[in-house]
C-alpha positions, 0 to 999 in steps of 0.5 A, a space after each residue: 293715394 297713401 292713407 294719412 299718417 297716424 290715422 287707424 285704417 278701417 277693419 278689413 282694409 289692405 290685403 287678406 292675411 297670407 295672399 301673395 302679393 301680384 309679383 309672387 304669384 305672376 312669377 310663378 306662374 312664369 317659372 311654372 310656365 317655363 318648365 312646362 316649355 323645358 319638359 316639365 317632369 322629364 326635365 328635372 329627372 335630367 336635371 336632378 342627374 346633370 346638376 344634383 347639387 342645384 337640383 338638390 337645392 331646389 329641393 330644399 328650397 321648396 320644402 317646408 322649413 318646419 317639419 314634425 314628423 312621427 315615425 312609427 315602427 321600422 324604417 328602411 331605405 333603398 337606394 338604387 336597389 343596394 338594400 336598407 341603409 341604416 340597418 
């Protein structure tokens, strides 16, 4: 039953701030589920090498958005064993 328009709600009524609500969280637990069944792990080095602009965009989709980060010091990278990029 809906709560009457305009009347204010109790404290403490309604879901908890930041709780996912019951589709998100069964939905996850499905595709978690499903990639258990395809592999898990192993799969997505697969994929990552079929499919790496889909598995790239994966990646960035669950990635946090914001991100700050403070480097310091130096900073290499290696790619395939070709030496530091950016030096």
């Amino acid at each position: 039953m809906a709560y009457p328009k305009g009347k204010p709600r109790p404290p403490g009524s309604g879901r908890a701030a930041g709780t996912p609500n019951k589709v998100t969280t069964d939905l996850k637990a499905m595709i978690l589920g499903a990639l258990e069944e395809a592999g898990g792990s192993e799969y997505l080095v697969e994929q990552a090498q079929k499919n790496p602009n889909a598995f790239l965009g994966l990646v960035g989709r669950t990635l946090p958005k914001d991100m700050k980060v403070d480097l310091l010091g130096k900073l290499s990278v290696h790619l395939d064993g070709r030496g530091p990029v950016g030096s």
